[in-house]
PDB file of N, CA, C and O in Angstrom:
ATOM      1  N   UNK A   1     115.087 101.870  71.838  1.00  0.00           N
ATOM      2  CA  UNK A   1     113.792 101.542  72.377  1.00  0.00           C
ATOM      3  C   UNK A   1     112.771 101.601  71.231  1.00  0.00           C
ATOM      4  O   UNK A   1     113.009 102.325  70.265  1.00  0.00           O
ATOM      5  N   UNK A   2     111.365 100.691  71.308  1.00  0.00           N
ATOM      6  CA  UNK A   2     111.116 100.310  70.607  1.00  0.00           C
ATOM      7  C   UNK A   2     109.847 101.483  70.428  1.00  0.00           C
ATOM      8  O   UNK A   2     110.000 102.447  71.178  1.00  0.00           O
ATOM      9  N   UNK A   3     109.030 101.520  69.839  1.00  0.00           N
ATOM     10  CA  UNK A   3     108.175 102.441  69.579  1.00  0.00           C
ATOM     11  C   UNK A   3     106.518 102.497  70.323  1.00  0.00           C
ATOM     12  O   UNK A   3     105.702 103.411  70.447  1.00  0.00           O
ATOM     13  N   UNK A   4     106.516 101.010  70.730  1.00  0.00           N
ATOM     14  CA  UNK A   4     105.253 100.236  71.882  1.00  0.00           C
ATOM     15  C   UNK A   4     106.260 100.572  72.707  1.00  0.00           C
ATOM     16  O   UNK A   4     105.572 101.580  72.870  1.00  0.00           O
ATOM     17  N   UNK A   5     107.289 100.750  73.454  1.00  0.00           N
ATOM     18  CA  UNK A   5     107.240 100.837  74.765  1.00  0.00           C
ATOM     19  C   UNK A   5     107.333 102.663  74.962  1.00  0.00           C
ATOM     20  O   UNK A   5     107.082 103.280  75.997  1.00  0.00           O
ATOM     21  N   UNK A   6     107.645 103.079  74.008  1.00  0.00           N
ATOM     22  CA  UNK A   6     107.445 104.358  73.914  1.00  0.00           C
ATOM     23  C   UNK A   6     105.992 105.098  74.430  1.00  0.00           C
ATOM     24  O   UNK A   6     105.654 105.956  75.246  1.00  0.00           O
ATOM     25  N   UNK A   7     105.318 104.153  73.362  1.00  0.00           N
ATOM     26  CA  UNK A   7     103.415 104.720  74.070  1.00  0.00           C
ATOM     27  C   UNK A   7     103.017 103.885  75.288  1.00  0.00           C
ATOM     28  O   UNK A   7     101.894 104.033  75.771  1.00  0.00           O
ATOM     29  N   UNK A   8     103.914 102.989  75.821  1.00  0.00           N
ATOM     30  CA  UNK A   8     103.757 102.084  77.190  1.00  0.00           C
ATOM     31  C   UNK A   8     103.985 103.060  78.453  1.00  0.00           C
ATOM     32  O   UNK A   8     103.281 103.169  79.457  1.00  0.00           O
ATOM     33  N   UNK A   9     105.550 103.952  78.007  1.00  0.00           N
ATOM     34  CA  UNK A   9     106.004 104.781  79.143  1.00  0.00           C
ATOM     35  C   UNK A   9     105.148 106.052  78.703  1.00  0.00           C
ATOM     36  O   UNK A   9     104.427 105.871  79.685  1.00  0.00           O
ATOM     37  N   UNK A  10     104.763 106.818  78.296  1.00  0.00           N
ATOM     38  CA  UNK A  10     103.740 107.687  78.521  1.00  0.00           C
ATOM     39  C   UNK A  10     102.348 107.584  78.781  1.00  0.00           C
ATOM     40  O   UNK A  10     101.752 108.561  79.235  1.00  0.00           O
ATOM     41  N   UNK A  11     101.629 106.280  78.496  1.00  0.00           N
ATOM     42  CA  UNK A  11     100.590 105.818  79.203  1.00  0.00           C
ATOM     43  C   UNK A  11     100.769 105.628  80.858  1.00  0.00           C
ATOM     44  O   UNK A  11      99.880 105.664  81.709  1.00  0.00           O
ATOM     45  N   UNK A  12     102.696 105.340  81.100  1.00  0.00           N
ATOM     46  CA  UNK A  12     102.338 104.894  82.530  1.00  0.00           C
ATOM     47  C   UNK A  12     102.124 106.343  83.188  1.00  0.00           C
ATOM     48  O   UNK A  12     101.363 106.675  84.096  1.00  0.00           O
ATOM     49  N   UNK A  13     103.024 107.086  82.453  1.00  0.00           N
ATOM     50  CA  UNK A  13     103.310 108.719  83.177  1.00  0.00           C
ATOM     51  C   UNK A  13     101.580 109.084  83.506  1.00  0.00           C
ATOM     52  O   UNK A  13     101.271 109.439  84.644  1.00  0.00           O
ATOM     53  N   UNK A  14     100.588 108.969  82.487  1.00  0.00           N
ATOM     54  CA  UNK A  14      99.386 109.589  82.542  1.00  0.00           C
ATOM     55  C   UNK A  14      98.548 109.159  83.436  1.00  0.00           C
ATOM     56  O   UNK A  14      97.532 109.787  83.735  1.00  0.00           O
ATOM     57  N   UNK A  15      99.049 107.489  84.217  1.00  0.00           N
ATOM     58  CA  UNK A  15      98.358 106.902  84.642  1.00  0.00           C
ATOM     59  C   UNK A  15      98.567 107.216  86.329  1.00  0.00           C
ATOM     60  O   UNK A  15      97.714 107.395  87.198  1.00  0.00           O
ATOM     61  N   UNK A  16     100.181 107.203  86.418  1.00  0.00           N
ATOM     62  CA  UNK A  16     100.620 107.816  87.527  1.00  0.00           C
ATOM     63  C   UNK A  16     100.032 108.798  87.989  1.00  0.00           C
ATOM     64  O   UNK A  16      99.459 108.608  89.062  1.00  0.00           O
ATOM     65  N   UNK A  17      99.964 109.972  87.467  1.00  0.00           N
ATOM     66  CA  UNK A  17      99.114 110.835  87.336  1.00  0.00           C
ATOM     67  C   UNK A  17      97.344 110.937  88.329  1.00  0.00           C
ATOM     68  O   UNK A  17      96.794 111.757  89.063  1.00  0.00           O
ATOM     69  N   UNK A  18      97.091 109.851  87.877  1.00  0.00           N
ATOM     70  CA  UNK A  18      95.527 109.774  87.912  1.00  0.00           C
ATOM     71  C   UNK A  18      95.173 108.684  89.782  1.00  0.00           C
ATOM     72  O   UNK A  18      94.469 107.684  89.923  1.00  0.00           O
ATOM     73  N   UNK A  19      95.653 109.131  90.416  1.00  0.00           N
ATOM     74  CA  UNK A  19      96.008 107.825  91.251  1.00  0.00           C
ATOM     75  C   UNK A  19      94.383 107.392  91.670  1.00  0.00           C
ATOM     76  O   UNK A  19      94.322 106.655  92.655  1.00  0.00           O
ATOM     77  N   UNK A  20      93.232 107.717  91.117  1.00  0.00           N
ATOM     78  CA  UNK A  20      91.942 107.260  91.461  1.00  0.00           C
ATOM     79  C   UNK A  20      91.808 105.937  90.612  1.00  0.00           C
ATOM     80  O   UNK A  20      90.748 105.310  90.614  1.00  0.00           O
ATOM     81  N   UNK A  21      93.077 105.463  89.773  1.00  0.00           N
ATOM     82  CA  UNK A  21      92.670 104.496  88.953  1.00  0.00           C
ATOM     83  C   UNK A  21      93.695 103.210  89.771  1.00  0.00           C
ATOM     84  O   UNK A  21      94.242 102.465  88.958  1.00  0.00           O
ATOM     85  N   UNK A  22      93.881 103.013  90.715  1.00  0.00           N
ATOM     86  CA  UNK A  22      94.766 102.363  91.551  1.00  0.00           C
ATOM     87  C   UNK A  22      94.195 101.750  92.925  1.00  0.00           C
ATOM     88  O   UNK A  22      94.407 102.229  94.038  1.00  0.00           O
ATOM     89  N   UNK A  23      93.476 100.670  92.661  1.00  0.00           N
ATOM     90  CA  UNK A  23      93.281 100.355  94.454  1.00  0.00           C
ATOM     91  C   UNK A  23      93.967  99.461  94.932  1.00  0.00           C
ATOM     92  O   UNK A  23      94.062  98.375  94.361  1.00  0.00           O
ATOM     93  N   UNK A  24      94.561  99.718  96.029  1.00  0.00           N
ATOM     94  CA  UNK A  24      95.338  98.288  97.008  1.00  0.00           C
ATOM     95  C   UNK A  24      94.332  97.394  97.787  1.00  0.00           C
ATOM     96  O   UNK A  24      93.443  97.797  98.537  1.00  0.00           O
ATOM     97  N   UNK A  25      94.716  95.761  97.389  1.00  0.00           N
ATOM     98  CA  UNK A  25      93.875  95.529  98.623  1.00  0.00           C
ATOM     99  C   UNK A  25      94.237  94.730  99.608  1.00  0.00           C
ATOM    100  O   UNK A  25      93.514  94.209 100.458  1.00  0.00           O
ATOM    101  N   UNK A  26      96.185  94.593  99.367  1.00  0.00           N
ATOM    102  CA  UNK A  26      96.800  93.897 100.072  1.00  0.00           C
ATOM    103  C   UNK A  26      98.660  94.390  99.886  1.00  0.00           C
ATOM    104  O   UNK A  26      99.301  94.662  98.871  1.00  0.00           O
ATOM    105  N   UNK A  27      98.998  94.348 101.088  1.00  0.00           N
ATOM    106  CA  UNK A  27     100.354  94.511 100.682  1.00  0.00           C
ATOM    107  C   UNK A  27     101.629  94.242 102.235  1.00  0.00           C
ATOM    108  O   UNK A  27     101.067  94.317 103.328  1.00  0.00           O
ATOM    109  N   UNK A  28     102.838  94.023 102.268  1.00  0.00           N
ATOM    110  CA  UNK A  28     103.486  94.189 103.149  1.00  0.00           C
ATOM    111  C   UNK A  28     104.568  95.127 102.810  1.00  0.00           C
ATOM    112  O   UNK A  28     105.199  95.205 101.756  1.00  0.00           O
ATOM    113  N   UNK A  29     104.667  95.781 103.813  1.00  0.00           N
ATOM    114  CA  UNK A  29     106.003  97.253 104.077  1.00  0.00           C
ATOM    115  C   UNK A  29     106.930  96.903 105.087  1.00  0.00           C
ATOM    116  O   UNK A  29     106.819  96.274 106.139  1.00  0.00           O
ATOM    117  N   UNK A  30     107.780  97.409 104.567  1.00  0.00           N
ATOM    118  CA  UNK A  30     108.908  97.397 106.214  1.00  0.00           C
ATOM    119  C   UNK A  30     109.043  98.946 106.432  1.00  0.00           C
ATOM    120  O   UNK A  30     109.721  99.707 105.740  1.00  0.00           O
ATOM    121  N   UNK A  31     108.410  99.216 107.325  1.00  0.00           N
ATOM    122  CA  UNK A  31     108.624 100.727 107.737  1.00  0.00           C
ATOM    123  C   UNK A  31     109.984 100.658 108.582  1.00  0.00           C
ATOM    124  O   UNK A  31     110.073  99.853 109.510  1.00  0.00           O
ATOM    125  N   UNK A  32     111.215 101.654 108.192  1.00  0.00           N
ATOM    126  CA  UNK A  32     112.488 102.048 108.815  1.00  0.00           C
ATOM    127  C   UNK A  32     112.341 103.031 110.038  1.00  0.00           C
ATOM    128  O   UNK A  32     112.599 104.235 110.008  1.00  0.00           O
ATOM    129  N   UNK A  33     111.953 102.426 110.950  1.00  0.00           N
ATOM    130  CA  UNK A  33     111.745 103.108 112.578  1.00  0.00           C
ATOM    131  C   UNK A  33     112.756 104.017 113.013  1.00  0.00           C
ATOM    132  O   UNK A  33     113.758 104.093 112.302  1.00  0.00           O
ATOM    133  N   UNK A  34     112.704 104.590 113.849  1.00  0.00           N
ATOM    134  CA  UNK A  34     113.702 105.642 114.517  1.00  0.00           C
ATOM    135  C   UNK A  34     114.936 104.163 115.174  1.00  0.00           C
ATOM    136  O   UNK A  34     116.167 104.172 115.191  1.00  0.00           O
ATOM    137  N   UNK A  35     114.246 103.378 115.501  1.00  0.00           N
ATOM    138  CA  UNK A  35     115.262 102.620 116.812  1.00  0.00           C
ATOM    139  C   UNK A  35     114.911 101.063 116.012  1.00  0.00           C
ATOM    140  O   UNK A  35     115.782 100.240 116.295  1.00  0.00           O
ATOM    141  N   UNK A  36     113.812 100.507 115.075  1.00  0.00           N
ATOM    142  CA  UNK A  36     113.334  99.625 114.531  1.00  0.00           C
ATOM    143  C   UNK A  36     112.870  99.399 113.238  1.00  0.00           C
ATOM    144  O   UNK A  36     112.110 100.265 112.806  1.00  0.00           O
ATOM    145  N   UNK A  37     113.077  98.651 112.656  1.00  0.00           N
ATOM    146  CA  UNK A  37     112.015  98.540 111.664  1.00  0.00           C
ATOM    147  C   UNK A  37     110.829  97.381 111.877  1.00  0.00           C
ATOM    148  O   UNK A  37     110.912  96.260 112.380  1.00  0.00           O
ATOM    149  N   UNK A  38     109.762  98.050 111.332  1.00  0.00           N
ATOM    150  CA  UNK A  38     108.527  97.337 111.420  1.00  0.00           C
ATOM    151  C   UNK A  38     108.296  96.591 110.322  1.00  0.00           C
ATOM    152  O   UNK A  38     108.875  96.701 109.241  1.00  0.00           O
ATOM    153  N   UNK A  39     107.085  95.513 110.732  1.00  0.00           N
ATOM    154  CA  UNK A  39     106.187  94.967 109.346  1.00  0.00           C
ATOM    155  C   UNK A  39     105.297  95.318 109.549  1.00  0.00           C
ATOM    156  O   UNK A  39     104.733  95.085 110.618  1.00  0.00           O
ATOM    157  N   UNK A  40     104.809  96.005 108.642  1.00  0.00           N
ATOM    158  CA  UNK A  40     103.280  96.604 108.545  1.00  0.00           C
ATOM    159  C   UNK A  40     102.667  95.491 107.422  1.00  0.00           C
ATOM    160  O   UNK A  40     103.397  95.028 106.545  1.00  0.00           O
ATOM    161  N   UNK A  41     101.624  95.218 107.516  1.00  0.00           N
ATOM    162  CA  UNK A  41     100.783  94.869 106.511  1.00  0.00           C
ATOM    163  C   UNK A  41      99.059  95.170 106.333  1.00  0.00           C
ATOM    164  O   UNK A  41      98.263  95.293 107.264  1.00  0.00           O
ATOM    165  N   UNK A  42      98.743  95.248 104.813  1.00  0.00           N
ATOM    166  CA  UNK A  42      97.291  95.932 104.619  1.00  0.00           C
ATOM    167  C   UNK A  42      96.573  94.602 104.260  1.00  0.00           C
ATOM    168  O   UNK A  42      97.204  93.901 103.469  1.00  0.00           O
ATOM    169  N   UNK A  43      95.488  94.160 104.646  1.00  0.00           N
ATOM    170  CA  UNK A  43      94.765  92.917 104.097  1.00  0.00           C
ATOM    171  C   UNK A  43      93.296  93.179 104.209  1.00  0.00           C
ATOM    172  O   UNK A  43      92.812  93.121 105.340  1.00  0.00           O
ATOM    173  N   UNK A  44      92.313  93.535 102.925  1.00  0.00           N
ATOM    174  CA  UNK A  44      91.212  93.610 103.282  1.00  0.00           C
ATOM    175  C   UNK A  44      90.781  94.719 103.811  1.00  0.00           C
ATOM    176  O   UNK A  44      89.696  94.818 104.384  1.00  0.00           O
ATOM    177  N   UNK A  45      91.813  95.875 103.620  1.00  0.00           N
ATOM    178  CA  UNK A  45      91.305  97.443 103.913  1.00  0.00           C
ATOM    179  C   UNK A  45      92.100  97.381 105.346  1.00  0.00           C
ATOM    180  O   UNK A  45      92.763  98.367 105.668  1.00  0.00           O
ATOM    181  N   UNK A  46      92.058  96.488 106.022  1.00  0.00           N
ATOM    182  CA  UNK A  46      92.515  96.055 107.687  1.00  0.00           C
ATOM    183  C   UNK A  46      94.127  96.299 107.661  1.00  0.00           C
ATOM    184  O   UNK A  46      94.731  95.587 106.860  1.00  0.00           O
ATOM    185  N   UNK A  47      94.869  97.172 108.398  1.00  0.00           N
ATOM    186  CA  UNK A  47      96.192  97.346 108.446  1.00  0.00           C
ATOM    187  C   UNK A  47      96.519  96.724 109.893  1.00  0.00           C
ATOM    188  O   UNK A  47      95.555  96.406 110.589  1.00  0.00           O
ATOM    189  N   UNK A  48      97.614  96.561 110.309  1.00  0.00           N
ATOM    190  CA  UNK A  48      98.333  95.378 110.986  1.00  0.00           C
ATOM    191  C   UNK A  48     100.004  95.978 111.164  1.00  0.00           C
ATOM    192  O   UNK A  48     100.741  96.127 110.189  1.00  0.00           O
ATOM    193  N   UNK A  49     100.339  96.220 112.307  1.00  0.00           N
ATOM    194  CA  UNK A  49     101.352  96.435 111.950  1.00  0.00           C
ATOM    195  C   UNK A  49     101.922  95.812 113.243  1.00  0.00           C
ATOM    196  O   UNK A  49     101.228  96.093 114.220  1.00  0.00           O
ATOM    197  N   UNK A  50     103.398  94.757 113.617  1.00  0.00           N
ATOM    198  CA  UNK A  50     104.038  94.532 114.959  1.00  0.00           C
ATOM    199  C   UNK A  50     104.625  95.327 115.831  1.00  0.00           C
ATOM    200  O   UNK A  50     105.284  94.956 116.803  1.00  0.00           O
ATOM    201  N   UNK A  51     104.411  96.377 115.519  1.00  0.00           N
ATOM    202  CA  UNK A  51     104.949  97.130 117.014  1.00  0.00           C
ATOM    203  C   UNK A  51     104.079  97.602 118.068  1.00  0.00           C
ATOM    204  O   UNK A  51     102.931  97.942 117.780  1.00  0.00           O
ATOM    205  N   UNK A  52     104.503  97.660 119.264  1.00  0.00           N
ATOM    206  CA  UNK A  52     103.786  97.537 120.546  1.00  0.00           C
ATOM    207  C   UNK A  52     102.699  98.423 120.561  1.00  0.00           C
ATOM    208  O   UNK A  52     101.714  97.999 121.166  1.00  0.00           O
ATOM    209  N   UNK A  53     102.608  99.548 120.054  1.00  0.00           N
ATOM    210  CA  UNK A  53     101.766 100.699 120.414  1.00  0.00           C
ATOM    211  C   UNK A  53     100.432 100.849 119.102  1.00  0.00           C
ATOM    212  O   UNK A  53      99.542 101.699 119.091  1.00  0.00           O
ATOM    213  N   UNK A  54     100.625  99.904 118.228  1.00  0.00           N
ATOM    214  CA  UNK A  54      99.658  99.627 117.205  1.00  0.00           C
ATOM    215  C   UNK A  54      98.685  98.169 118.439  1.00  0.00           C
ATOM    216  O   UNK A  54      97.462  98.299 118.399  1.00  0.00           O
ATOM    217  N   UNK A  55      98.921  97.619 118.871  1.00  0.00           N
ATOM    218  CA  UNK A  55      98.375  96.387 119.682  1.00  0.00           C
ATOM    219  C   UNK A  55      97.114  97.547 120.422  1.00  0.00           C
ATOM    220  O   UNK A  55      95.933  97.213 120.322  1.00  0.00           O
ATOM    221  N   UNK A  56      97.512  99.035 121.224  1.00  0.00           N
ATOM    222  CA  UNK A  56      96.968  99.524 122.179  1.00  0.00           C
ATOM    223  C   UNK A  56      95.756 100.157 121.705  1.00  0.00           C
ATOM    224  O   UNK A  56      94.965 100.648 122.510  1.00  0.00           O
ATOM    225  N   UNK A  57      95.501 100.188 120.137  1.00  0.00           N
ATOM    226  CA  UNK A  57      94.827 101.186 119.059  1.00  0.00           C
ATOM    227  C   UNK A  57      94.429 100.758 118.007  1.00  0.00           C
ATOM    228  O   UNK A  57      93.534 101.406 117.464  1.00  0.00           O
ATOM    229  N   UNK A  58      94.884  99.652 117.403  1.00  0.00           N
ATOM    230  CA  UNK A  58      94.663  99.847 116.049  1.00  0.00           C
ATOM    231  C   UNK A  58      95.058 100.510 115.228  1.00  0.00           C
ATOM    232  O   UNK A  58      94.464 100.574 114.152  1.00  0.00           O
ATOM    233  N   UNK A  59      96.261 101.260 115.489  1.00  0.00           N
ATOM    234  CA  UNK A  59      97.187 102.170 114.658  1.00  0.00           C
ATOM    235  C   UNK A  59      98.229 102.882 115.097  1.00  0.00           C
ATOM    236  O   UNK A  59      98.054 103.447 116.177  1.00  0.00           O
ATOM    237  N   UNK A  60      99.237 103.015 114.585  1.00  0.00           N
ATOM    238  CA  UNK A  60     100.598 103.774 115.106  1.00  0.00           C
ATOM    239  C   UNK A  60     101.005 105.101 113.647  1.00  0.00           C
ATOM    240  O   UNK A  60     100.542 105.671 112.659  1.00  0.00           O
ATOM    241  N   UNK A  61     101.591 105.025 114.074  1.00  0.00           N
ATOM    242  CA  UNK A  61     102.570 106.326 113.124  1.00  0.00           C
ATOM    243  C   UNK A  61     103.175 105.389 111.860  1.00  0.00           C
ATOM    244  O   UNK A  61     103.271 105.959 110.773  1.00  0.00           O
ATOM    245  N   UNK A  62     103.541 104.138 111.940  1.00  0.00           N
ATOM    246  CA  UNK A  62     103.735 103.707 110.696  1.00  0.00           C
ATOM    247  C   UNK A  62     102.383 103.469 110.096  1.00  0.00           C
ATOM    248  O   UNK A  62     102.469 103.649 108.881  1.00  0.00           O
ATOM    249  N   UNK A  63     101.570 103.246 110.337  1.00  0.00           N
ATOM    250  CA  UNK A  63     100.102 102.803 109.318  1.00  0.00           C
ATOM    251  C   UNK A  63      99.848 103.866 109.089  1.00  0.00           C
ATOM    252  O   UNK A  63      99.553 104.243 107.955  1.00  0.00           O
ATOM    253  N   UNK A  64      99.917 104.896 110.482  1.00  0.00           N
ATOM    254  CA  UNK A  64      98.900 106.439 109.995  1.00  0.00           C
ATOM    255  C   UNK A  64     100.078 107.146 108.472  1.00  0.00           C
ATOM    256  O   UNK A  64      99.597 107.888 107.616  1.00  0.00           O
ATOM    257  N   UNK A  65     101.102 106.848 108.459  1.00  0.00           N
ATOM    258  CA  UNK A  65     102.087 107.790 107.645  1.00  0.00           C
ATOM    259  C   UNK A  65     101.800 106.849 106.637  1.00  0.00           C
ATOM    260  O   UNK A  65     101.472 107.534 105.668  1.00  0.00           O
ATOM    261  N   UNK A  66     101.728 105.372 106.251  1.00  0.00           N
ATOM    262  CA  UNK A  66     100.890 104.697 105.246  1.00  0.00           C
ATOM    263  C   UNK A  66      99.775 105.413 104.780  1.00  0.00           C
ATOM    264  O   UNK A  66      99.995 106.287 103.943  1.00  0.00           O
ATOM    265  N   UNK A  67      98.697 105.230 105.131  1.00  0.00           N
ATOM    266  CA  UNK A  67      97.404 105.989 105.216  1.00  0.00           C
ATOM    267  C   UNK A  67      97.434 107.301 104.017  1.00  0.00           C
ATOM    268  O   UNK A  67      96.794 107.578 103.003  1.00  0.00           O
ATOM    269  N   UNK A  68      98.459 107.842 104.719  1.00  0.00           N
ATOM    270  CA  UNK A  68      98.860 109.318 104.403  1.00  0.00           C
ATOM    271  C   UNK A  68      99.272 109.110 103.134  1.00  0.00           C
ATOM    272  O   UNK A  68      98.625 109.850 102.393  1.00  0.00           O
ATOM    273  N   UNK A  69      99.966 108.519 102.600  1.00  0.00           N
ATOM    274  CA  UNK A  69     100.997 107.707 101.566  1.00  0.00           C
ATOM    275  C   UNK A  69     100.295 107.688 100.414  1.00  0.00           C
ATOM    276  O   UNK A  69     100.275 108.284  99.337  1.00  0.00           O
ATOM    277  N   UNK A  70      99.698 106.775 101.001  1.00  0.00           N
ATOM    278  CA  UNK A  70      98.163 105.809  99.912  1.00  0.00           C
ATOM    279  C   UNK A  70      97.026 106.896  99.714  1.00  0.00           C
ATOM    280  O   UNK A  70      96.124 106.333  99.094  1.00  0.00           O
ATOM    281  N   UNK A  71      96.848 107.583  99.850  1.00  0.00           N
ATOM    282  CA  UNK A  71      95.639 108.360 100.322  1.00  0.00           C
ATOM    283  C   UNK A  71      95.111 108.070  98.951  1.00  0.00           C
ATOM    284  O   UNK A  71      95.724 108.355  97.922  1.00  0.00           O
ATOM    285  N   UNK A  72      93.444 107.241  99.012  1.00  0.00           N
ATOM    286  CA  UNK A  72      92.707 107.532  97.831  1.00  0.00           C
ATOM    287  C   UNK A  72      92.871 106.497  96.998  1.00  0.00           C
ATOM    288  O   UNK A  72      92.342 106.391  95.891  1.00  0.00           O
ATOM    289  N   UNK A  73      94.093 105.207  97.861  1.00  0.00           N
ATOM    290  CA  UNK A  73      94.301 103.695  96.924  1.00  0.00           C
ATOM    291  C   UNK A  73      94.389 102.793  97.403  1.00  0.00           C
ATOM    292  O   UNK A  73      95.026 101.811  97.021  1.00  0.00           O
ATOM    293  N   UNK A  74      93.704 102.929  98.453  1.00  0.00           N
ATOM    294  CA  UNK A  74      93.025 101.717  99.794  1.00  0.00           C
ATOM    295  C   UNK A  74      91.874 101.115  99.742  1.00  0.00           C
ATOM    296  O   UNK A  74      91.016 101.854 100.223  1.00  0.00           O
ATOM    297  N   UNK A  75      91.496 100.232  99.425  1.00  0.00           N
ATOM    298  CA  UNK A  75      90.400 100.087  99.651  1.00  0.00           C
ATOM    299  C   UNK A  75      89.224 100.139 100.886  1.00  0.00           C
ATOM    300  O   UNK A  75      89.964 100.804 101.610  1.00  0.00           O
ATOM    301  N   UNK A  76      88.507 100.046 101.372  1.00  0.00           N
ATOM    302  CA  UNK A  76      87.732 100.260 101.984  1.00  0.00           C
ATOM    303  C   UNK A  76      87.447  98.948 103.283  1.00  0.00           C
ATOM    304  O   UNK A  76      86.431  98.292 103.051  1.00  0.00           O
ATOM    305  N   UNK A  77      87.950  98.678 104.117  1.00  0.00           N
ATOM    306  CA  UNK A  77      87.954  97.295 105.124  1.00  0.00           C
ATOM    307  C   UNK A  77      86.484  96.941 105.084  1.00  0.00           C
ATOM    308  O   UNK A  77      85.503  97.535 105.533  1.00  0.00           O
ATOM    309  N   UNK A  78      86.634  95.586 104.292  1.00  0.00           N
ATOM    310  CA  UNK A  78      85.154  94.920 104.010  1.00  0.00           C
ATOM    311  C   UNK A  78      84.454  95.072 102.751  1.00  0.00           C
ATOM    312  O   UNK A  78      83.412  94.494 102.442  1.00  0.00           O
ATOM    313  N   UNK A  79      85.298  96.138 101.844  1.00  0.00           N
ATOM    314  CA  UNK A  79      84.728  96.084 100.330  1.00  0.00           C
ATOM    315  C   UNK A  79      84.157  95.033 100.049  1.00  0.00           C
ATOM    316  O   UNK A  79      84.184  94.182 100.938  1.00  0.00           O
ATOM    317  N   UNK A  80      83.677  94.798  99.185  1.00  0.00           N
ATOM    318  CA  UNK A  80      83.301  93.430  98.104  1.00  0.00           C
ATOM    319  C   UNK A  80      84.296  93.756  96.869  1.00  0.00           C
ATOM    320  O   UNK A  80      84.398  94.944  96.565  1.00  0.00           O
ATOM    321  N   UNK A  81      84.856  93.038  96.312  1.00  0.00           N
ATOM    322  CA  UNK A  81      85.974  93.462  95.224  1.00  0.00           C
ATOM    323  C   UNK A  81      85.270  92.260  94.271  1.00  0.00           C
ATOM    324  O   UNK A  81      85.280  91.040  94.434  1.00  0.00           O
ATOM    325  N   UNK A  82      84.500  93.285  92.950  1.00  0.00           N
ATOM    326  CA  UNK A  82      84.117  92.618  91.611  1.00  0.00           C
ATOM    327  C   UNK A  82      84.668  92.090  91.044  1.00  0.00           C
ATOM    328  O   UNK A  82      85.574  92.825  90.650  1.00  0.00           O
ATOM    329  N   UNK A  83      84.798  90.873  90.544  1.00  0.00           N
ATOM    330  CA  UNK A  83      85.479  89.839  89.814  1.00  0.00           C
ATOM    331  C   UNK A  83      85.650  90.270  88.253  1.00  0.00           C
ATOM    332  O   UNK A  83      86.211  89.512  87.461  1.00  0.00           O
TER     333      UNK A  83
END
């Protein structure tokens, strides 16, 4: 290994580290259900997920355990995101 990827993988370690330097502002998951797996998806801070009991709320146990996940690399539903 070369000596740049050397200071590449300890920049990532430091960066990992820092998770305030990380925002999501879109993504899809397959959450592995007890009996299902789901598609969850994040768009615009707005999470989304197809299973029945997210329709009744606006959220289930797969987004909330997302949520939980991400904590602190979500953006905000309705940000403005600076160019």
């Amino acid at each position: 290994m070369h000596s740049g990827m050397i200071g590449k993988i300890e920049k990532a370690h430091r960066y990992a580290e820092e998770r305030t330097r990380f925002e999501i502002g879109s993504m899809a998951i397959t959450v592995h259900g007890n009996n299902n797996d789901h598609q969850v998806t994040l768009s615009d801070g707005a999470w989304h997920c197809e299973c029945e009991f997210f329709v009744l709320g606006n959220a289930c146990a797969h987004t909330m355990a997302l949520e939980r996940i991400l904590e602190g690399m979500i953006r905000p539903q309705g940000a403005i995101v600076a160019a």
